[in-house]
N, C-alpha and C positions, 0 to 999 in steps of 0.2 A: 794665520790666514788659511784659510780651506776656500778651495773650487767651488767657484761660482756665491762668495761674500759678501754684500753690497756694501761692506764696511771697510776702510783700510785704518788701520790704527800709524801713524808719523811721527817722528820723533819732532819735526817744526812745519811750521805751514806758512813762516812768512814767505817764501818763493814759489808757494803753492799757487798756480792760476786760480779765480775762481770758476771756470771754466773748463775742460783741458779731457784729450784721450788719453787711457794711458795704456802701457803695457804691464802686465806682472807676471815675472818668470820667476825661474829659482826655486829648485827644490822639484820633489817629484812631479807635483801637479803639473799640466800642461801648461803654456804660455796660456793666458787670458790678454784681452781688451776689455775695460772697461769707462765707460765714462766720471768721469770726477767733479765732481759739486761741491765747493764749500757754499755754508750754509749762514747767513745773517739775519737778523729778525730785530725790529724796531719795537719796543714795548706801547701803548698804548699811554693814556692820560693817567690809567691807574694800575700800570706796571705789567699788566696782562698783556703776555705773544705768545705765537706760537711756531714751532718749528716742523718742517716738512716730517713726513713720517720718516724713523729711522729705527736702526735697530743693531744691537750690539754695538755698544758705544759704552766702553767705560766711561768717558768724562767729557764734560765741556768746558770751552774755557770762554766764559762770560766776559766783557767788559760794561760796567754799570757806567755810565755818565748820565749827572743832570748838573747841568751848568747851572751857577759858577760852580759848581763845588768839585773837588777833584776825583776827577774819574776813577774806580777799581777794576781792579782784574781777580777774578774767582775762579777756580776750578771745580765743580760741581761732578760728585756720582750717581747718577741717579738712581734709584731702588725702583728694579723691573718689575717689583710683586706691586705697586701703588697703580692704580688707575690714571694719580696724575703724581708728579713730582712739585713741590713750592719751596722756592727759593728766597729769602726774606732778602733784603739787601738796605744798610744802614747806614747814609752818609754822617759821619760824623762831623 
């Protein structure tokens, strides 16, 4: 992480608010405050969302559901040099 990031990389986020202030100390940089957002997004009728702007984000972690069928969990990287990224997603 580098001074003034909008991105924090976490090793889990089920206790994560989605909401929440935080502080970041440790290590040379000054203490910062930053506010914290997780981010959720609803697909559409034909699979199309979209997500707030963000940036420096090795990966997301998707969960597909379309009932009944059983829900997945993906990890997705995105390729920064693409205009858009597209995720195929394939219930079996």
């Amino acid at each position: 992480m580098r001074p003034l990031d909008r991105t924090v990389f976490v090793a889990n986020i089920t206790s994560l608010p989605t909401d929440i202030d935080v502080r970041i100390d440790g290590g040379p940089p000054p203490t910062e405050r930053q506010h914290v957002r997780r981010f959720e997004a609803t697909s559409d009728a034909n699979g199309y969302f979209t997500l707030p702007p963000v940036h420096r984000v090795a990966a997301l972690k998707l969960n597909a559901a379309a009932a009944p069928l059983t829900a997945i969990d993906i990890t997705f990287h995105p390729e920064y040099g693409q205009p858009e990224n597209w995720l195929d997603v394939v219930f079996a």
